[in-house]
C-alpha positions as CSV (number, residue, x, y, z in Angstrom):
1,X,126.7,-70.7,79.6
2,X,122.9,-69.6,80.4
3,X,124.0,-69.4,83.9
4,X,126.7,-66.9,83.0
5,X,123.7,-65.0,81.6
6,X,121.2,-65.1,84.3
7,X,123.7,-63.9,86.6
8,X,124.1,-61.0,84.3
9,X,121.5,-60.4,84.0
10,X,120.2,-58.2,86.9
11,X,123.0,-55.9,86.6
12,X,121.9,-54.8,83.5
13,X,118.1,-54.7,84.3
14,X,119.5,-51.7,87.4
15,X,118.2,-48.7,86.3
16,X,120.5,-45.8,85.7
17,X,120.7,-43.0,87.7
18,X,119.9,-39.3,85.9
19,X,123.4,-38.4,86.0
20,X,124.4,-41.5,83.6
21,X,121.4,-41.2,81.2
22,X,122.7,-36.6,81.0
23,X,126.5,-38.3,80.5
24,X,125.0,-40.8,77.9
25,X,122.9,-38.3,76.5
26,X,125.3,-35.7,75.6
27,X,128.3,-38.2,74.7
28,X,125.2,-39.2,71.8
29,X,124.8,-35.4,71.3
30,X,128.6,-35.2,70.6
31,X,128.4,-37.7,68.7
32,X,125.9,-36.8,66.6
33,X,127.6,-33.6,66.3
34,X,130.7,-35.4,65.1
35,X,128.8,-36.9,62.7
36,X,127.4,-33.7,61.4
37,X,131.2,-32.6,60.9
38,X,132.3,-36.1,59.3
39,X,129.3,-35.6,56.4
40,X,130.3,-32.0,56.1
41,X,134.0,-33.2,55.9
42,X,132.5,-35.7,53.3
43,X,130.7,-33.2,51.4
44,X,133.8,-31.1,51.1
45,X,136.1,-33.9,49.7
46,X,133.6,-34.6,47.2
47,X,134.0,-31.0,46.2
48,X,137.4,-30.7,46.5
49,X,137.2,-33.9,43.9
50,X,134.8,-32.5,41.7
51,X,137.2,-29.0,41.5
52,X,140.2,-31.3,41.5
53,X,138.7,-33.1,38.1
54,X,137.6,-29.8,36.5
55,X,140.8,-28.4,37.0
56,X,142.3,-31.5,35.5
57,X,139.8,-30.8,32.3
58,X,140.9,-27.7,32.3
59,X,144.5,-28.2,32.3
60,X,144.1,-31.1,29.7
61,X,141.9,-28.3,27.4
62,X,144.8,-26.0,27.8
63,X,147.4,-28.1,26.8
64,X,145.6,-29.3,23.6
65,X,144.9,-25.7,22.6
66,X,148.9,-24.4,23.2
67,X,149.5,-27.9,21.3
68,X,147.2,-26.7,18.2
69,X,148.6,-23.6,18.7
70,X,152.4,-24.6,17.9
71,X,151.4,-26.4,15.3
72,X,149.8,-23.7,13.8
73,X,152.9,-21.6,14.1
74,X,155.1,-23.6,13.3
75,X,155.6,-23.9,10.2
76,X,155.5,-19.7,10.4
77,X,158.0,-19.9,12.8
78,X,160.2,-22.7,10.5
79,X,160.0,-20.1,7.4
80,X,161.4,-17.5,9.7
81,X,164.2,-19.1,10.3
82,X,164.8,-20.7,7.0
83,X,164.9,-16.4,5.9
84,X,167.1,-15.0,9.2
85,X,169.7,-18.2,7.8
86,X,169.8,-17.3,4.3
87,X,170.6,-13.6,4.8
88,X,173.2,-14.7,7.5
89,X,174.5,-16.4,4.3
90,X,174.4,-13.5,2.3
91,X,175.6,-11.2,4.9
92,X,178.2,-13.6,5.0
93,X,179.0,-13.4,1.5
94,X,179.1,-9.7,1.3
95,X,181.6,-9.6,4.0
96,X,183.6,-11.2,2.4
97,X,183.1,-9.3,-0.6
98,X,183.7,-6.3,1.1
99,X,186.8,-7.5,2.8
100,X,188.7,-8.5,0.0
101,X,187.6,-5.3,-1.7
102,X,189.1,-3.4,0.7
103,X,192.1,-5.4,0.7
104,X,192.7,-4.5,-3.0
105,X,191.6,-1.0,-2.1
106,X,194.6,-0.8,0.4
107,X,197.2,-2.6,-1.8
108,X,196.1,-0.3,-4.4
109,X,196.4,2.8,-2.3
110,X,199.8,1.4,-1.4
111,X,201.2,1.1,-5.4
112,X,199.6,4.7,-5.7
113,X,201.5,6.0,-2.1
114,X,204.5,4.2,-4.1
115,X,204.4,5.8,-7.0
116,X,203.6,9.0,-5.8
117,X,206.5,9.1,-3.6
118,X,208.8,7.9,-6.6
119,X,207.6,11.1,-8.7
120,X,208.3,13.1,-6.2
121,X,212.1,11.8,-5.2
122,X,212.1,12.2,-9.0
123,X,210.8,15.7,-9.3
124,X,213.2,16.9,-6.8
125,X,215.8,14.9,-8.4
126,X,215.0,17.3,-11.7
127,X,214.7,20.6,-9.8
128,X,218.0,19.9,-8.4
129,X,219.5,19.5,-11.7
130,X,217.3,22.2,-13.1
131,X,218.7,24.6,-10.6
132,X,222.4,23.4,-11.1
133,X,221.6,23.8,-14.9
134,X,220.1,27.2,-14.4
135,X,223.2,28.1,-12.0
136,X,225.6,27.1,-14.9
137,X,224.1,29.2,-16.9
138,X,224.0,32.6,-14.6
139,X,227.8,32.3,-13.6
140,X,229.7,34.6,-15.5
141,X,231.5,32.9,-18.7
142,X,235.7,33.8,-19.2
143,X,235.8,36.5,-21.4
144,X,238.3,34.8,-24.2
145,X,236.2,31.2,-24.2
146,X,232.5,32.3,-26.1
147,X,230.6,30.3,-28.0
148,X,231.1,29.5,-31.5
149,X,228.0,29.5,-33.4
């Protein structure tokens, strides 16, 4: 193995030409520029991170606070529907009040129609006979059949 070395050896020890050390040089200039970039990159992330864990704060905050929130209207917002059920109930109720009122209302309304009707079949019935009475009493009587008093 040292003989593998020392036969190596010179080829390394040639000196480079000024073409090779400009190529080297700026392949170590674009690396070091790549370098800048990567630690710029790096800087970034880390406050990407930083934003991505404030945000996450922040959305955590929020959610406690619309949590808080319902719970404090809650029980508002219970009581308001404990009152829009009972007057459903009682509109309910009076519905059905008013319903069967007007049911009895209209059967009502039907005796009265009835009755009303009947007078009249009746009253005409008694003008007829009125006028048949009346007519009785306008034709002229026989002269030999009167009246005895």
């Amino acid at each position: 193995m040292p003989e593998r070395l020392q036969t190596r050896r010179p080829e390394r020890e040639k000196r480079m030409s000024s073409d090779e050390v400009k190529l080297i040089l700026e392949k170590l200039e674009k690396l070091d520029a790549m370098e800048t970039k990567l630690d710029a990159m790096e800087t970034r992330q880390r406050h990407m991170e930083t934003g991505i864990v404030n945000l996450g704060t922040r959305l955590e905050t929020l959610e406690n606070t619309v949590d808080e929130r319902l719970y404090d209207t809650r029980p508002q917002w219970e009581g308001v529907q404990s009152q829009i059920s009972e007057m459903r109930e009682e509109m309910r109720e009076r519905f059905n009040n008013l319903d069967s009122e007007v049911k009895d209302t209209n059967r009502r309304m039907r005796v009265l129609n009835d009755t009303l009707l009947s007078m009249q079949a009746d009253s005409l019935a008694l003008e007829d006979r009125i006028e048949k009475l009346e007519g009785r009493e306008t034709e002229p009587q026989p002269s030999g059949s009167g009246k005895q008093k």
